[in-house]
C-alpha positions as MATLAB code, in Angstrom:
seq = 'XXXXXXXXXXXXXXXXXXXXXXXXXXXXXXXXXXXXXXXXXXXXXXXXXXXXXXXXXXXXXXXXXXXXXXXXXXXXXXXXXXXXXXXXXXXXXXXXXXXXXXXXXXXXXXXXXXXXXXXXXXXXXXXXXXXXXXXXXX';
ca = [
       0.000    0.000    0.000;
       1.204    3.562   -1.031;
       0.030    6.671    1.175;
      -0.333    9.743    0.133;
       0.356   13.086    2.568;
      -0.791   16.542    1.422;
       1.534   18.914    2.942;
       0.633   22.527    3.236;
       3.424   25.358    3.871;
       2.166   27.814    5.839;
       2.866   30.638    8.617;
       4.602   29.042   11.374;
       1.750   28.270   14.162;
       4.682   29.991   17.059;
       4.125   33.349   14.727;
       1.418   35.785   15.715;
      -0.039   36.020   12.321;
      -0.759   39.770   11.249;
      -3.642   40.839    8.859;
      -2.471   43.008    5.624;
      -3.132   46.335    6.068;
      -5.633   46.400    3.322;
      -7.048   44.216    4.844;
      -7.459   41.083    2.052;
      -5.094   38.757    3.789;
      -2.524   37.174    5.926;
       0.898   39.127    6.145;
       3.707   36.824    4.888;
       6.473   38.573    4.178;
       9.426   38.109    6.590;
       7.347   35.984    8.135;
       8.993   32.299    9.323;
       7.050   29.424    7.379;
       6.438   25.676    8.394;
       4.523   22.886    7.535;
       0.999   22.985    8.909;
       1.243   21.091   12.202;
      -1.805   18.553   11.068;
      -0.004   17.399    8.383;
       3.275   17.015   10.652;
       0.964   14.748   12.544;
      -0.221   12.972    8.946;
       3.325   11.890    7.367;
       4.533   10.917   11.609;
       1.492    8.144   11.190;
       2.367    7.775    7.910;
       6.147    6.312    8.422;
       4.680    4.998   11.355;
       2.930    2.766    9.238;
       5.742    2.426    6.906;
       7.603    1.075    9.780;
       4.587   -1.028   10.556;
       4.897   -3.126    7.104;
       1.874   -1.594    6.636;
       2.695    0.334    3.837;
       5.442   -0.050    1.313;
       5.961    3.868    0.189;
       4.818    7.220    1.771;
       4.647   10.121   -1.005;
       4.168   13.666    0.231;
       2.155   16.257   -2.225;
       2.754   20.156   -1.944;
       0.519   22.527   -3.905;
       2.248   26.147   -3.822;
       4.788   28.432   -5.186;
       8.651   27.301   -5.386;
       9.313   28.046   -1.506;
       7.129   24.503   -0.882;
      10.209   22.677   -1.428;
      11.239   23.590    2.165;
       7.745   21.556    3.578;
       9.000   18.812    0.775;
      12.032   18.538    2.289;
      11.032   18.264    5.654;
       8.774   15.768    4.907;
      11.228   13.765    3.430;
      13.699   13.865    6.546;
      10.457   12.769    8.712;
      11.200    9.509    6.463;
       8.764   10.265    3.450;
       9.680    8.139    0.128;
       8.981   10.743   -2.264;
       7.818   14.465   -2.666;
       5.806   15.828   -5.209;
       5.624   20.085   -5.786;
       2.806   21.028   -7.882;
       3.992   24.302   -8.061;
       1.748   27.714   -8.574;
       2.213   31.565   -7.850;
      -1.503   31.780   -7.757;
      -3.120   31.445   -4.389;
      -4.636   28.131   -3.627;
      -8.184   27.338   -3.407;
      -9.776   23.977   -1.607;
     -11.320   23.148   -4.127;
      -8.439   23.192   -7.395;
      -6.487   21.249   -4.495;
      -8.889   18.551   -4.311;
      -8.637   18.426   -7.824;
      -5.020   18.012   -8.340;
      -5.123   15.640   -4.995;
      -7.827   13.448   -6.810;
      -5.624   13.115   -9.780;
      -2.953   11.856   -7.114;
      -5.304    9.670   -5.379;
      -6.516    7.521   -7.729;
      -2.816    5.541   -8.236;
      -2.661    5.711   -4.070;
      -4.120    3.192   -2.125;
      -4.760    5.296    1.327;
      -5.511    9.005    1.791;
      -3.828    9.809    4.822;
      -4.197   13.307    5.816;
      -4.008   15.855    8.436;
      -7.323   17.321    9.366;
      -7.097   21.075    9.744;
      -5.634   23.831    8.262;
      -3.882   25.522   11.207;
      -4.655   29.312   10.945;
      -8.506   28.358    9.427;
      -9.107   25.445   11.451;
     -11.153   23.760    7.701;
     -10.978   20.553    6.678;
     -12.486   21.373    3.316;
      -9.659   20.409    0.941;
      -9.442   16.977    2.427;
     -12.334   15.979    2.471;
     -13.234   16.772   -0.918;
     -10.431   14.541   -2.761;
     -11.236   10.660   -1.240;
     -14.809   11.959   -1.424;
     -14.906   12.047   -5.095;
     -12.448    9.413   -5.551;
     -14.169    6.499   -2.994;
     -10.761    6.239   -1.240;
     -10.253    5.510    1.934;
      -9.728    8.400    3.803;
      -8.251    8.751    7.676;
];
C-alpha cells in the first residue's frame, strides 16, 4: 500500500499572524514558514505505518509556489519516500487542491491526511479529494 500526505506550507503556528493592512489577507512577508502542524501529525502516522509493514511507500504532495520545497524537504527527513511540488504563484483554493489531490489519489491506495488547516481550522480540501475518488480516507 502507497500513502499519500498533502503537505501545506504555511505561517509558522509559534508566529502571531498579522492581517495586511488592506485588509485582504494574511501578512507573509518576513514571516517564518512551516509545515501545517496537522499534516506534521499525517506523514509521523504515515512512516509509522511504513515502519509497521503496513505500507510499502509514503509520497508527500505540496501545492504552492517554489518556496514549498522547504515543507517537501522536511517531509522527506520525517522519512517520506517521495515528494511531489505542484507548483503555482496563484493562491490556492480547496477546491483546485482537491482536484489536483484526486488526480494523485486515484494511483494511491490510502488518503492519509491531516485534518485542519492551522490558521482556518477547515478541513475542506481533504475531504473533498477521497470523497470524489471512494478512497479511503483517515
Amino acid at each position: 500500500m502507497k500513502i499519500l500526505a498533502p503537505v501545506k506550507r504555511e505561517v509558522d503556528y509559534n508566529v502571531k499572524v498579522r492581517v495586511k493592512a488592506d485588509g485582504s489577507g494574511v501578512e507573509t512577508a518576513n514571516v517564518k514558514m512551516s509545515m501545517n502542524p496537522f499534516d506534521e501529525i499525517a506523514v509521523e502516522e504515515a512512516v509509522r505505518c511504513k515502519e509497521a509493514g503496513k505500507a510499502s511507500e509514503i509520497i508527500v504532495v505540496s501545492v504552492g509556489p517554489a518556496a514549498s520545497q522547504e515543507t517537501l524537504r522536511t517531509a522527506l527527513a520525517m522519512g517520506a519516500d517521495r515528494g511531489i511540488l505542484v507548483q503555482t504563484e496563484a493562491e490556492t483554493q480547496p477546491l483546485a487542491v482537491a482536484k489536483v489531490l484526486k488526480a494523485l489519489v486515484e494511483k494511491v491506495s490510502l488518503h492519509h491526511t491531516g485534518w485542519h488547516k492551522s490558521y482556518r481550522n477547515s478541513p475542506g480540501t481533504i475531504g473533498m479529494a477521497p470523497h470524489s475518488t471512494n478512497q479511503m480516507h483517515v
